[in-house]
C-alpha positions in Angstrom: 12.9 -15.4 6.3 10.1 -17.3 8.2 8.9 -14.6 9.0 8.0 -12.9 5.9 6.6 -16.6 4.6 4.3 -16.8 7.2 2.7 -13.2 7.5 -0.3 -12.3 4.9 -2.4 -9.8 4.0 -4.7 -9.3 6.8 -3.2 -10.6 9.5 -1.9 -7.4 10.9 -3.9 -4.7 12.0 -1.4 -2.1 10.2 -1.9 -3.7 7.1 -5.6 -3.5 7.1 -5.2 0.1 8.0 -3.2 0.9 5.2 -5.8 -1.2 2.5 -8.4 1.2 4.2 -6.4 4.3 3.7 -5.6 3.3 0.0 -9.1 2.6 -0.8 -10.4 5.9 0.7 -7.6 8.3 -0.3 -7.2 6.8 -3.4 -3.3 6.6 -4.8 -0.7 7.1 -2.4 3.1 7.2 -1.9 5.1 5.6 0.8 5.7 9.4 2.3 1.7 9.9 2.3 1.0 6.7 4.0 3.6 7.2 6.9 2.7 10.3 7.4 -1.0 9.3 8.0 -0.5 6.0 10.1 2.0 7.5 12.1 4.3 4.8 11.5 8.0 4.6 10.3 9.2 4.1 6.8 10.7 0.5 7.0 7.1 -0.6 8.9 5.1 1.1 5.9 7.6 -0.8 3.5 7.6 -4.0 5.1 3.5 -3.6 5.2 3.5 -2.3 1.5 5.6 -5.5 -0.1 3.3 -7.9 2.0 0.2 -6.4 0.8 1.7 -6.5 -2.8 2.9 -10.3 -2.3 -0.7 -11.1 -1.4 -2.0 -8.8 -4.6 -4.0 -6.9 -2.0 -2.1 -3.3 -3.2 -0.5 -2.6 -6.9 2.6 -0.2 -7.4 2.5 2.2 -10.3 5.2 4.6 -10.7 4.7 8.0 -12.7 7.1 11.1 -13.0 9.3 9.4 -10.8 6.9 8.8 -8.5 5.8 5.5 -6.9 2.1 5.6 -6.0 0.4 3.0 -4.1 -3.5 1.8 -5.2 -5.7 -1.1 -4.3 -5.4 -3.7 -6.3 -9.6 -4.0 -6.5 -9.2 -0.1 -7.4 -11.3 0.4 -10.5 -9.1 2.3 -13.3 -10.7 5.5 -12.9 -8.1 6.2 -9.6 -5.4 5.2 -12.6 -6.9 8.6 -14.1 -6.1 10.4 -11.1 -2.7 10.0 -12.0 -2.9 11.1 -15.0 
């Protein structure tokens, strides 16, 4: 449990590849973002709810779907989803 206390945002080169990715790809799943970093699911998830603790990434699910956007993302990538 210390250990997710402790870790933040941007502390972690992995998470400040995935903020990157997010904010140039726009909306992404979990799938999407593995499959670009080259990492495993349960890294990408572990990443993902520390970014979202930190209010760095939002979650928005659609057609059963759960997407992935920067939290600084203006609302025209919410379009996108549309």
């Amino acid at each position: 449990m210390a250990r997710a206390k402790t870790a933040t945002a941007l502390s972690d080169p992995r998470r400040v590849a995935i903020i990157k990715l997010i904010e140039e790809r726009g909306p992404l799943t979990q799938a999407q973002i593995l499959k670009a970093l080259n990492m495993s699911w349960g890294q990408v998830q572990w990443h993902l709810y520390i970014l979202e603790r930190e209010g760095r990434v939002r979650r928005i699910t659609k057609n059963g779907l759960t997407y992935y956007v920067s939290a600084a993302a203006s609302t025209q990538f919410l379009s996108d989803l549309e």
